[in-house]
TIFI-487048 format. One record per residue: x negated, y negated, z of N, C-alpha, C in turn. Coordinates in pm, whole numbers, padded with zeros to 5 digits, always signed. Example, Ala and Ser with C-alpha at 12.3 -4.5 7.8 and 13.67 -1.06 7.14 Angstrom:
# TIFI-487048
-01319+00569+00780-01230+00450+00780-01320+00330+00780;-01285+00225+00708-01367+00106+00714-01290-00003+00787;
This chain:
# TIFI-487048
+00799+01178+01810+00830+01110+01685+00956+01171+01622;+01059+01080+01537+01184+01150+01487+01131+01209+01377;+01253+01315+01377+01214+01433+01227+01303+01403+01133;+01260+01451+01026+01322+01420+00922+01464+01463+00922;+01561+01550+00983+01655+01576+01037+01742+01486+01124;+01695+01405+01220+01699+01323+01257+01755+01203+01210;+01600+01097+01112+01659+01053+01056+01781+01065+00887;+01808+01188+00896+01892+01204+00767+01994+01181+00853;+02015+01185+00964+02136+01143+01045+02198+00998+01041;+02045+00985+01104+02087+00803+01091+02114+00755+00943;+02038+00809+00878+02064+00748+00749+02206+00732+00687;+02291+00852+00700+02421+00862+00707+02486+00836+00771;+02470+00787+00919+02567+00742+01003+02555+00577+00964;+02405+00518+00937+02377+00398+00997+02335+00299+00883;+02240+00378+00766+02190+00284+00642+02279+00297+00528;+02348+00406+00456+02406+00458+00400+02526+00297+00306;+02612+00261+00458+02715+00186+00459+02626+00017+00363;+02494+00023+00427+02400-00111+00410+02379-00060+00190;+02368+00012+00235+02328+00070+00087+02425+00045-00015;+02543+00133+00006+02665+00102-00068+02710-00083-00076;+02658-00151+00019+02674-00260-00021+02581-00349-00121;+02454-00322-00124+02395-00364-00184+02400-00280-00373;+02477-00180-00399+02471-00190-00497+02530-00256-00596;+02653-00353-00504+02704-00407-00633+02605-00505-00643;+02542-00625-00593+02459-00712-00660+02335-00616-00763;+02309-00507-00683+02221-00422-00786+02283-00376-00960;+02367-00350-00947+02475-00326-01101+02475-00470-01167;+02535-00567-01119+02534-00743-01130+02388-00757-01186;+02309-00730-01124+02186-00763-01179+02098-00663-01317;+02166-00539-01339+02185-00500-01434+02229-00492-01574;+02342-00571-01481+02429-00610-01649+02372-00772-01661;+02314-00903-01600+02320-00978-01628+02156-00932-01671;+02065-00824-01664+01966-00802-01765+02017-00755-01938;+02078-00680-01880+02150-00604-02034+02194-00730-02148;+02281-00818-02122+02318-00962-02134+02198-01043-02199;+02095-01043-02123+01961-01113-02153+01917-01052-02292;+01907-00936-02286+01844-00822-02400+01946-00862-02532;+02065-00847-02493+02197-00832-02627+02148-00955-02720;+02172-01055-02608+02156-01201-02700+02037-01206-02746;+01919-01138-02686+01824-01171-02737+01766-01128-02859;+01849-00996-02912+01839-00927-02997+01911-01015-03116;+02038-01062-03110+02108-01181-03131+02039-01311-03203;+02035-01322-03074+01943-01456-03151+01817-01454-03252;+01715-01354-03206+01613-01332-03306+01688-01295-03414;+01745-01178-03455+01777-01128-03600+01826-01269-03666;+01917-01330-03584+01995-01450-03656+01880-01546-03686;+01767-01579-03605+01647-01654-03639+01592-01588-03787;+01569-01473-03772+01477-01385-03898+01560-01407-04043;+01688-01411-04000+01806-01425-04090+01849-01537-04160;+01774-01653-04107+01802-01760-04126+01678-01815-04208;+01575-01761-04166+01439-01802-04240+01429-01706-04345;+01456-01586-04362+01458-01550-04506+01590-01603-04612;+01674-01728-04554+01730-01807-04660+01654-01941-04666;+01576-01988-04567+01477-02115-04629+01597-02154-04523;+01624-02124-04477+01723-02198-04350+01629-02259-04230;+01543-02357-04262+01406-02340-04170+01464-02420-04077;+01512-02534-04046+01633-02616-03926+01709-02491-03839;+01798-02454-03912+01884-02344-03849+01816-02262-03752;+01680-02216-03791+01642-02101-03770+01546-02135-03659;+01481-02234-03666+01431-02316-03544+01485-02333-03471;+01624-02361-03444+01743-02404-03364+01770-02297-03279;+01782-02174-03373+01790-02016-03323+01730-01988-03243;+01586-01982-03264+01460-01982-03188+01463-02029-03073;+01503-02170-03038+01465-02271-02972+01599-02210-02827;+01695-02191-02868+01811-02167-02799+01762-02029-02730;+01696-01916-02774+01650-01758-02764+01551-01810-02642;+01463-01919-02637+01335-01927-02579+01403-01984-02418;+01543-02078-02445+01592-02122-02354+01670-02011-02297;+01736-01924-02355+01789-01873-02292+01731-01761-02200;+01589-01718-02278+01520-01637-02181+01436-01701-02078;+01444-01768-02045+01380-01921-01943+01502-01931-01825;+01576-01926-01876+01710-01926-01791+01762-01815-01718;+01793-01735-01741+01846-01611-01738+01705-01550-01636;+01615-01529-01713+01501-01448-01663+01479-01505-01527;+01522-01684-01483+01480-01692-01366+01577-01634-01258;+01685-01641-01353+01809-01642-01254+01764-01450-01217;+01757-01416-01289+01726-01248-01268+01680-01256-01139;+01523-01290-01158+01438-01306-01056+01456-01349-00959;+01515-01437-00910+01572-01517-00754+01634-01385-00749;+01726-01350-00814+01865-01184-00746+01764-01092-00701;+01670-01055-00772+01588-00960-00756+01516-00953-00639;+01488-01075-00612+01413-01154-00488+01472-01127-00362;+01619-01153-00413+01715-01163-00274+01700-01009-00249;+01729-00983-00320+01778-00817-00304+01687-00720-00200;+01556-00788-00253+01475-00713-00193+01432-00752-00039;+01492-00898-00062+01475-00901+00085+01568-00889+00225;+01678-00864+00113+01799-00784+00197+01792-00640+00200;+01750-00577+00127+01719-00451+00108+01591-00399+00299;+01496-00491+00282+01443-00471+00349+01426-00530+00502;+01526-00624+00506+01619-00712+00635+01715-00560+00650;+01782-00533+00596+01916-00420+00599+01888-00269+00646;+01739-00253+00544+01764-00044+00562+01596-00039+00599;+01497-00126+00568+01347-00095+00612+01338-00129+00752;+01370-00282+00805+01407-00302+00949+01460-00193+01037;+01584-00177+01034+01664-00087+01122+01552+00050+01119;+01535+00098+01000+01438+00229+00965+01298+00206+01076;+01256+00130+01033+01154+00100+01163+01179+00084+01300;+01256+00044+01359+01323+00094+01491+01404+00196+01554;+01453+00245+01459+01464+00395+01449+01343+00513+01470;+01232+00473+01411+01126+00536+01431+01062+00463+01586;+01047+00396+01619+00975+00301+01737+01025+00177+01755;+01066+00146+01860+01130+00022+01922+01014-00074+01973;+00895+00009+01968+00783-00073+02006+00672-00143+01931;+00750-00164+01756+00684-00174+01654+00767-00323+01595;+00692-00389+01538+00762-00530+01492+00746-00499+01338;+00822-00557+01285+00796-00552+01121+00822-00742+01070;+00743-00757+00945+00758-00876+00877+00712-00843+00737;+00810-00832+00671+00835-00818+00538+00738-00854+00455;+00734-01017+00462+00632-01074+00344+00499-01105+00404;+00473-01067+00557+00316-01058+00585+00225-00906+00565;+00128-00900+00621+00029-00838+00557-00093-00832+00626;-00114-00711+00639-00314-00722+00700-00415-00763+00614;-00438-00912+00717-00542-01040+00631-00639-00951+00551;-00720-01056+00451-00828-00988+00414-00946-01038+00480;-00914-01114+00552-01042-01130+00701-01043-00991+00722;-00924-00911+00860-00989-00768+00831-00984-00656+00753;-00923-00667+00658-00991-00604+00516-01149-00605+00520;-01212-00742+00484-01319-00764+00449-01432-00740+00572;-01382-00728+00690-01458-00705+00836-01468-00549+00845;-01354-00489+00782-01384-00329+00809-01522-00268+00716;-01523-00346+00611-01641-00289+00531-01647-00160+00454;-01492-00116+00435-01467+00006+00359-01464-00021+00242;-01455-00130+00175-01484-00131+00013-01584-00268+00015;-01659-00238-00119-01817-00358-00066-01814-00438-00201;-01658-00433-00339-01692-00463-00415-01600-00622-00407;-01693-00717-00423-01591-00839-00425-01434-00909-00482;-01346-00934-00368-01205-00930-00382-01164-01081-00485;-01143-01062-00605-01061-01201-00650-00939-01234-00643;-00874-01125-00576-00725-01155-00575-00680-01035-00439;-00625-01103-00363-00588-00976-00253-00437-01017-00225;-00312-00939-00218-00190-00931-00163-00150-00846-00122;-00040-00881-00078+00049-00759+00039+00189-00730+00069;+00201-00648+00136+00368-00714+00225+00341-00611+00320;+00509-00593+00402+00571-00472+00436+00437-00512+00592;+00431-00577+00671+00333-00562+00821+00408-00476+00890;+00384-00393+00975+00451-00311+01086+00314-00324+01185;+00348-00419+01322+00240-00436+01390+00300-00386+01542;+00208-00356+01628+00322-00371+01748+00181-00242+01877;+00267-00222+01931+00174-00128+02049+00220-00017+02128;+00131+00115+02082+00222+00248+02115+00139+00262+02233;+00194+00317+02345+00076+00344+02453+00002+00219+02518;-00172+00265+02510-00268+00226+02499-00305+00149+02403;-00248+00167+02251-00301+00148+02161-00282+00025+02072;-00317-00093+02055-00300-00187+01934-00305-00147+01825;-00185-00218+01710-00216-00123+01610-00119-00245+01495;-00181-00202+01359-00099-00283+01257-00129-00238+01152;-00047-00244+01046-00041-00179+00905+00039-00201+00815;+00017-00247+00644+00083-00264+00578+00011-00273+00418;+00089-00252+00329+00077-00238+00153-00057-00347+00148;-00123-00330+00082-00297-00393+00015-00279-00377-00113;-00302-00494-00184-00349-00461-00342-00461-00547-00350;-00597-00525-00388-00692-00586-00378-00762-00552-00540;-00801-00708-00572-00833-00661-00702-00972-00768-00734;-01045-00677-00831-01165-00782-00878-01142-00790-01080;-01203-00953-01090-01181-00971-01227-01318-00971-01311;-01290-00907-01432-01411-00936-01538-01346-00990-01666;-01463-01084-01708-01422-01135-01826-01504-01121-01985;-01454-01060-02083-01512-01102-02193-01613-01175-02260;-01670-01131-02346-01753-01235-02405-01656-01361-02492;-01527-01348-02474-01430-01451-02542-01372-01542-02459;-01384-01471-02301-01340-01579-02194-01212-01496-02137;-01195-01356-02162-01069-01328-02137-01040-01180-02050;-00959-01294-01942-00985-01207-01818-00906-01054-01794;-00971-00922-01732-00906-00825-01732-00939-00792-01576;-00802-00775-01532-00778-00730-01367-00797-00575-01336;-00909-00558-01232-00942-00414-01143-00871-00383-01040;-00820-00329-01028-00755-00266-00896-00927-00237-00774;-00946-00236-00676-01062-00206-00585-00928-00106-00527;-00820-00135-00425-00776-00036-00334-00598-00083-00339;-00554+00015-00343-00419-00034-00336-00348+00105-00286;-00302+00038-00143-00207+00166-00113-00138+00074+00066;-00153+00211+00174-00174+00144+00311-00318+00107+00394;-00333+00010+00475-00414-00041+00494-00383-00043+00670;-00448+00026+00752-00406+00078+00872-00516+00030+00957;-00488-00078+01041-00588-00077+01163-00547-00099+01276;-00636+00007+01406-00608-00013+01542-00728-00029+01635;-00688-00074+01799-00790-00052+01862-00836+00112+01821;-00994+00102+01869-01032+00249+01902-01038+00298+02024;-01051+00444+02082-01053+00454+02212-01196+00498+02266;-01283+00419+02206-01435+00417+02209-01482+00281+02195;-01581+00220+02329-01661+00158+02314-01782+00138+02213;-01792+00051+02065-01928+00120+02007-01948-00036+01952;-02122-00046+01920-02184-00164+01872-02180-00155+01769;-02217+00003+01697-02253-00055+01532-02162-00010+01437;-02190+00009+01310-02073+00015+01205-02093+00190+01141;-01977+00208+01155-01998+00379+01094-01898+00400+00985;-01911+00412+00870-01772+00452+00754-01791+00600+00763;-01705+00603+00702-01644+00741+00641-01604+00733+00491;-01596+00801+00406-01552+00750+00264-01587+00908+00230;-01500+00931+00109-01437+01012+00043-01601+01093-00050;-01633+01193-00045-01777+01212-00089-01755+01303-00234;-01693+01162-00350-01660+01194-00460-01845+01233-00531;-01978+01167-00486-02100+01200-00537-02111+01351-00556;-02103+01428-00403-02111+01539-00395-02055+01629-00481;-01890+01596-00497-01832+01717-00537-01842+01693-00711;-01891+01575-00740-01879+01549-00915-01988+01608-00968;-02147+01539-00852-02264+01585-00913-02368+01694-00839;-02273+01749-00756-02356+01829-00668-02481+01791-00570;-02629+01819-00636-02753+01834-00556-02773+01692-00594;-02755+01657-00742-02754+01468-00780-02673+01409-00681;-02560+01414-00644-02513+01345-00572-02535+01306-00486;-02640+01414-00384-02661+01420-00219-02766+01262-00236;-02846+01308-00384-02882+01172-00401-02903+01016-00399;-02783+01054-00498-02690+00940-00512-02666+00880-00386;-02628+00964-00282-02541+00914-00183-02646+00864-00074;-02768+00930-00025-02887+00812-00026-02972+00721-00094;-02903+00688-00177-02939+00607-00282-02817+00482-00251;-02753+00491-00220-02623+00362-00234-02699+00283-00149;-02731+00155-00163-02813+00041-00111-02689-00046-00054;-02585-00034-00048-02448-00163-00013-02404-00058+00109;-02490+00062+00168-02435+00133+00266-02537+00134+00369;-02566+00135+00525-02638+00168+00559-02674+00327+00587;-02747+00368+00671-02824+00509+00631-02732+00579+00620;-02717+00688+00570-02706+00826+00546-02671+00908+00630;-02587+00979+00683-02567+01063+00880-02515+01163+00796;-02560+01300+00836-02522+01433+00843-02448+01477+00919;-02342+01548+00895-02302+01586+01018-02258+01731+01015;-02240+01820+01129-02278+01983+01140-02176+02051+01063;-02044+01957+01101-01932+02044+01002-01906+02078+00869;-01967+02143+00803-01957+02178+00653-01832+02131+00592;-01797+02184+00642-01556+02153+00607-01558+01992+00568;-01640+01928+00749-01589+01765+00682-01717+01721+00609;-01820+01755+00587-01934+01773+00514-01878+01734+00370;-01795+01865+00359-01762+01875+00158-01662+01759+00140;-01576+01705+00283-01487+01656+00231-01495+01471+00214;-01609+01458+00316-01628+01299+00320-01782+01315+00365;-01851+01141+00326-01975+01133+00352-02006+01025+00468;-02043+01002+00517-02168+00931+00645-02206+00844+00620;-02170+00730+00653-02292+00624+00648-02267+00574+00794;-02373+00491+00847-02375+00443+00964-02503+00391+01040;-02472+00268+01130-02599+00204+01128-02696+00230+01223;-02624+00370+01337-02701+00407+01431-02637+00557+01403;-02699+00634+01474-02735+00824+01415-02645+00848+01558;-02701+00820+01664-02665+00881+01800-02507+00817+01778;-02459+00687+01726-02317+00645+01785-02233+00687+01712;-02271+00739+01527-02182+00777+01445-02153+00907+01516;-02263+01024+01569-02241+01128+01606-02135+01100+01735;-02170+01009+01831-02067+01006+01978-01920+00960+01924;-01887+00883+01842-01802+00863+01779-01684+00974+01698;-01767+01029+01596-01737+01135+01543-01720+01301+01588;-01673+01287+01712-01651+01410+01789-01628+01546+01667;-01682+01615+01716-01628+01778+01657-01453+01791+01632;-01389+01715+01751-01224+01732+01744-01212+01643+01693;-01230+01477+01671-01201+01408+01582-01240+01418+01433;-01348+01519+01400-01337+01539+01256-01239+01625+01220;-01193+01690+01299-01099+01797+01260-00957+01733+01255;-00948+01630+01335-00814+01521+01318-00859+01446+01182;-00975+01396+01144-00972+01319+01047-00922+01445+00917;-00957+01573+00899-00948+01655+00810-00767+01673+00835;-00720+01667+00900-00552+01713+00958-00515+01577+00869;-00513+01476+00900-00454+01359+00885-00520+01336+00711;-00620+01423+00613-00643+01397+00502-00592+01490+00429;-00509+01611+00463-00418+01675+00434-00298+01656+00414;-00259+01501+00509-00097+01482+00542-00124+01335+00392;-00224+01284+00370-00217+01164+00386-00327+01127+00208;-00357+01269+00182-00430+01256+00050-00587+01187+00057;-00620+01030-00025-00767+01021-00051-00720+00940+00056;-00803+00911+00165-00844+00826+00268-00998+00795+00304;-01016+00671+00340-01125+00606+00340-01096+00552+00502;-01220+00521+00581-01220+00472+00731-01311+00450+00764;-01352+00340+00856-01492+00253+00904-01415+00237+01058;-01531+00249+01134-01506+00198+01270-01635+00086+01296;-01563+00006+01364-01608-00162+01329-01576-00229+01446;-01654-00322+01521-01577-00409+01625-01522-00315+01740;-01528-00150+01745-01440-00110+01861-01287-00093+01783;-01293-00090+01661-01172-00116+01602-01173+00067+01499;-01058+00067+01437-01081+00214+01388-01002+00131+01180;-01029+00109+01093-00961+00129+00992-00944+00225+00873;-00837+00204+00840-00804+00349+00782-00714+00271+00618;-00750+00336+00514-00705+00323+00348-00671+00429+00324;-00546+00393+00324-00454+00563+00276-00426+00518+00105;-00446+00602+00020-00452+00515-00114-00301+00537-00146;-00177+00458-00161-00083+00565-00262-00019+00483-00378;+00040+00555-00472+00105+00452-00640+00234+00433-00591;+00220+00323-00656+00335+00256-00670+00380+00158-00561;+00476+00125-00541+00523+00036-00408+00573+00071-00328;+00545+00073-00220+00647+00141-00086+00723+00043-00058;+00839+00055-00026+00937-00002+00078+01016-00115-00017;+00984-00067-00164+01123-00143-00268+01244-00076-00304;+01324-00213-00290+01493-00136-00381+01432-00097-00515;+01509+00010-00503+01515+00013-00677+01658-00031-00757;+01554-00089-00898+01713-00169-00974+01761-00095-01056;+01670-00022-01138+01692+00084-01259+01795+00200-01234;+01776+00251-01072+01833+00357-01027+01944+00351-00938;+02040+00417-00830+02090+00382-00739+01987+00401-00612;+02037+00319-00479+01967+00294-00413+02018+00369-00305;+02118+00454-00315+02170+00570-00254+02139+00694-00231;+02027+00676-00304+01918+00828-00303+01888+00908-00186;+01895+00981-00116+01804+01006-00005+01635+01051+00001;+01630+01034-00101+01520+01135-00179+01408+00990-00146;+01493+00914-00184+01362+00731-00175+01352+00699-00071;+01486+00680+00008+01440+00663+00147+01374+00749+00262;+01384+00866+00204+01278+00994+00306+01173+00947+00282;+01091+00907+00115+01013+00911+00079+00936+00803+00165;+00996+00673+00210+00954+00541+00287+00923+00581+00405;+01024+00696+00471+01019+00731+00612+00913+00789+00643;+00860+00919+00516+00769+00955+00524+00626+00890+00573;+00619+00814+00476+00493+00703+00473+00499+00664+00610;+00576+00574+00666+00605+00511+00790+00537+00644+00898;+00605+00726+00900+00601+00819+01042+00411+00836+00994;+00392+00871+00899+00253+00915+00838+00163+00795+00936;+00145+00651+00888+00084+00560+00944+00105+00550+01104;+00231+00545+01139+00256+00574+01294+00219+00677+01373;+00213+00750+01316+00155+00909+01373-00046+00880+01345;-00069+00817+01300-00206+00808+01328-00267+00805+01439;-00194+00721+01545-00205+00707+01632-00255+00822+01752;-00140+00894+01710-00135+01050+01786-00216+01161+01701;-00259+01125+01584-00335+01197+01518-00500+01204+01552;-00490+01128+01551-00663+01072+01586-00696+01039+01733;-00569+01135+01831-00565+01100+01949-00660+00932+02066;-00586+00829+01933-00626+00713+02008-00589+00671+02195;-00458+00720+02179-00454+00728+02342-00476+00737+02471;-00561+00850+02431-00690+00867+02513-00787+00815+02565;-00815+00736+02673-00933+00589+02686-01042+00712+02715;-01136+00682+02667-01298+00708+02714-01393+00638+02788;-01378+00663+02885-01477+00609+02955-01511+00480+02992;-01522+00355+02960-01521+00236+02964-01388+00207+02930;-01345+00225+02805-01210+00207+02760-01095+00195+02806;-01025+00078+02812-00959+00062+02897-00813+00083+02802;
């Protein structure tokens, strides 16, 4: 896999030039916000100004022109913004991804469905709104594999009718073949019961009815750090090797709160992180190296799963 050394190379030999071009529409789109704001400041005072003389025509007029002009302007913003980003990510996320693996496809505005979202069975609370972007799908080795940005959200409403949006999971959303034959369903999930409520928790955590049973497992380490559920004892254990918990603990070090179900012969993985990966920024320059390590990071992180969780490896049937 390339190192960060590496790509600071390319970045300067190869994205750098892509960059410097895109900031002038980035500045352009700056000042034609700034523009939006001036007048708008403009026009209201002159509205406020006009109605404390009984200027009530005038001042409507004011109004009316302020409402158009932010109707206008604001769309035009938005298409630039639009473009930008999808030149931004045609220009320096593309190339960046083949730089890292030539054996990886990317598509910008697709996304891992919430078919398997909803098939992995790592979150059980119902989705009213699910989106995405940023897919990187493709095949290292042995291995099938695809991954990209999740925002999955559920709604509640008021006793007035008025709706307020939940986040359920929002970060990367990582699934591959596994290199294990298995029938039933085994998660893994983050064993926030334990460490909040202690001896209540162990409780709690045979107590969750939306999970099937309960699995122990010998390693204390991944014990404290995640909990068990699974629908057979013998396959979570054949599954969950002694060295693969110790990869799952490696890879929750690199990679923060992570969540994972193996499903179908399949392995998925919820890396949680804020904010958006793989956007221009408008506020700032886009010349940073600091933002684009930060993307590379992520990227090599999800790609390296692969080799992390030594999927490569066929077992036995596994072809």
């Amino acid at each position: 896999m390339k190192t960060v050394d590496e790509f600071k190379h390319y970045f300067e030999k190869e994205l750098s030039s892509e960059l410097d071009r895109l900031e002038t529409p980035r500045k352009r789109i700056l000042r034609l916000i700034l523009i939006t704001i001036l007048s708008s400041l403009v026009l209201i005072a002159g509205a406020i100004y006009l109605f404390t003389l009984r200027e009530k025509v005038p001042g409507i007029i004011c109004g009316v022109v302020w409402i158009i002009l932010v109707v206008v302007l604001g769309t035009i913003i938005s298409k630039k913004i639009n473009r930008i980003k999808l030149t931004y990510k045609e220009g320096v996320i593309r190339p960046m991804i083949g730089f890292i693996s030539q054996d990886l496809n990317y598509h910008p505005t697709s996304f891992v469905s919430q078919q398997d979202y909803t098939k992995s069975g790592i979150f059980t609370q119902g989705v009213d709104r699910y989106k995405g972007d940023d897919l990187v799908e493709g095949k290292l080795d042995s291995t099938i594999l695809k991954f990209s940005e999740i925002h999955s959200e559920y709604v509640t409403r008021d006793k007035d009718g008025k709706s307020q949006w939940h986040t359920i999971f929002k970060g990367i959303f990582f699934v591959a073949d596994f290199n294990k034959d298995f029938k039933g369903k085994t998660y893994v999930l983050p064993d926030l019961a334990e460490k909040w409520f202690g001896g209540l928790g162990k409780m709690m955590q045979k107590a969750n009815l939306a999970r099937p049973q309960l699995i122990k497992m010998e390693d204390p380490v991944f014990e404290k750090a995640f909990v068990v559920y699974g629908s057979d004892q013998v396959e979570a254990r054949y599954i969950l090797s002694p060295k693969l918990m110790e990869r799952i603990m490696e890879l929750k070090k690199k990679a923060g709160t992570i969540s994972m179900s193996f499903v179908n012969s399949q392995v998925n993985i919820a890396i949680k992180v804020k904010g958006n990966l793989f956007e221009p920024p408008i506020w700032s320059s886009m010349k940073k190296f600091s933002l684009i390590e930060k993307y590379f990071t992520y990227l090599v992180l999800a790609i390296n799963i692969v080799e992390d969780l030594d999927l490569n490896t066929r077992i036995w049937t596994k072809e």
